[in-house]
C-alpha positions as CSV (number, residue, x, y, z in Angstrom):
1,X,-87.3,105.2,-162.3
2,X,-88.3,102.6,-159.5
3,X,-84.9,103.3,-157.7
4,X,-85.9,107.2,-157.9
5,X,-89.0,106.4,-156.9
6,X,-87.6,104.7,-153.9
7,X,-85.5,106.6,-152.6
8,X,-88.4,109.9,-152.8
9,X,-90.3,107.6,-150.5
10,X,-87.3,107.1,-148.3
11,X,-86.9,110.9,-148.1
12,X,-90.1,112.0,-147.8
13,X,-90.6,109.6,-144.8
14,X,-87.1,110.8,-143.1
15,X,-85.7,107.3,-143.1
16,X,-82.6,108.8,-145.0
17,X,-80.2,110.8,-142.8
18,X,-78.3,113.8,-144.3
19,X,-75.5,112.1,-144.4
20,X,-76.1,109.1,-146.8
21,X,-77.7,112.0,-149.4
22,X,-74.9,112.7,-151.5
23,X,-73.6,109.6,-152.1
24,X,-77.8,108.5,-152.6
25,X,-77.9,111.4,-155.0
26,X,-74.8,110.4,-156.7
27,X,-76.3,107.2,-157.9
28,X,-79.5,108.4,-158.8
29,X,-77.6,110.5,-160.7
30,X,-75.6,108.5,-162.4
31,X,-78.1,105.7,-163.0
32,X,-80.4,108.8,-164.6
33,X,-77.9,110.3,-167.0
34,X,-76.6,106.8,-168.1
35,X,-80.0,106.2,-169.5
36,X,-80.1,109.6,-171.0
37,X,-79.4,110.6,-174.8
38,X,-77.1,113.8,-175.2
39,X,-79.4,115.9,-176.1
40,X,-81.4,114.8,-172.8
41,X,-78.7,115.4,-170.9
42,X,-78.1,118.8,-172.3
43,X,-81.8,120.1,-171.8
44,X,-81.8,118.4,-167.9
45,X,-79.2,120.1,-167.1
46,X,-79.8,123.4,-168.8
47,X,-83.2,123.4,-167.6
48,X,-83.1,121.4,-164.1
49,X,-79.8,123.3,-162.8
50,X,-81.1,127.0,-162.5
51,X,-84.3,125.3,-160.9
52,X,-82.3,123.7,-158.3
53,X,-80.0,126.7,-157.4
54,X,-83.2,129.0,-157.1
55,X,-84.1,126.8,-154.8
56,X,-81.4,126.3,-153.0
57,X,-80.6,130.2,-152.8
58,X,-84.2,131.0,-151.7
59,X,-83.2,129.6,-148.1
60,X,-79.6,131.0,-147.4
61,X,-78.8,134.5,-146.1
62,X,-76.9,137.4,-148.2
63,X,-73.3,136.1,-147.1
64,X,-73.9,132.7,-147.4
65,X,-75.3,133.0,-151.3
66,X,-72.1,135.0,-152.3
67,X,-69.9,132.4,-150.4
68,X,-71.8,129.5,-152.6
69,X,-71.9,131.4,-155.9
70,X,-68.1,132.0,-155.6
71,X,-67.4,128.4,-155.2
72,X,-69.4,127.3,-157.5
73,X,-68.1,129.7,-160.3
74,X,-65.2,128.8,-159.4
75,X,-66.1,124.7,-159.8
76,X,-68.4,125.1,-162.7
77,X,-65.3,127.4,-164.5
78,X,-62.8,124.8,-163.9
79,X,-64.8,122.1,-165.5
80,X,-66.3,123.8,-168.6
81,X,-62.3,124.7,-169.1
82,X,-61.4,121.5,-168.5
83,X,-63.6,120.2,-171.6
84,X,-63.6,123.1,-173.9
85,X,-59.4,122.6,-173.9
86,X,-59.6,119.2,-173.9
87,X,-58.5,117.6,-177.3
């Protein structure tokens, strides 16, 4: 929590340029989720991921939410196939 904590403070006083965020993100991430249980994991995501992509939609224009819904069917499909056919 200290490194989240952290790096909030970093953010929220601009010391973090765009361009470090998603591999900043991608740790926090990573270090979150590997201290998660499953069923933690399950509820984050199922609860945290339409929050975020509200959020993120709010701010973009008509063509640019069809151009990010498309690709990210189009991710999200590819991995839930991925692991449903995986044996």
């Amino acid at each position: 929590m200290k490194m989240m904590k952290d790096m909030m403070q970093k953010m929220m006083s601009g010391m973090v340029k765009a361009e470090d965020m998603p591999e900043m993100m991608g740790t926090m991430m990573e270090n979150m989720f590997s201290k998660m249980t499953t069923e933690d994991r399950m509820k984050f995501v199922s609860t945290m991921m339409p929050n975020c992509l509200n959020m993120i939609f709010a701010e973009l224009n008509e063509s640019s939410k069809q151009k990010l819904a498309k690709e990210m069917l189009n991710k999200m499909t590819d991995i839930f196939a991925s692991k449903i056919t995986k044996k």
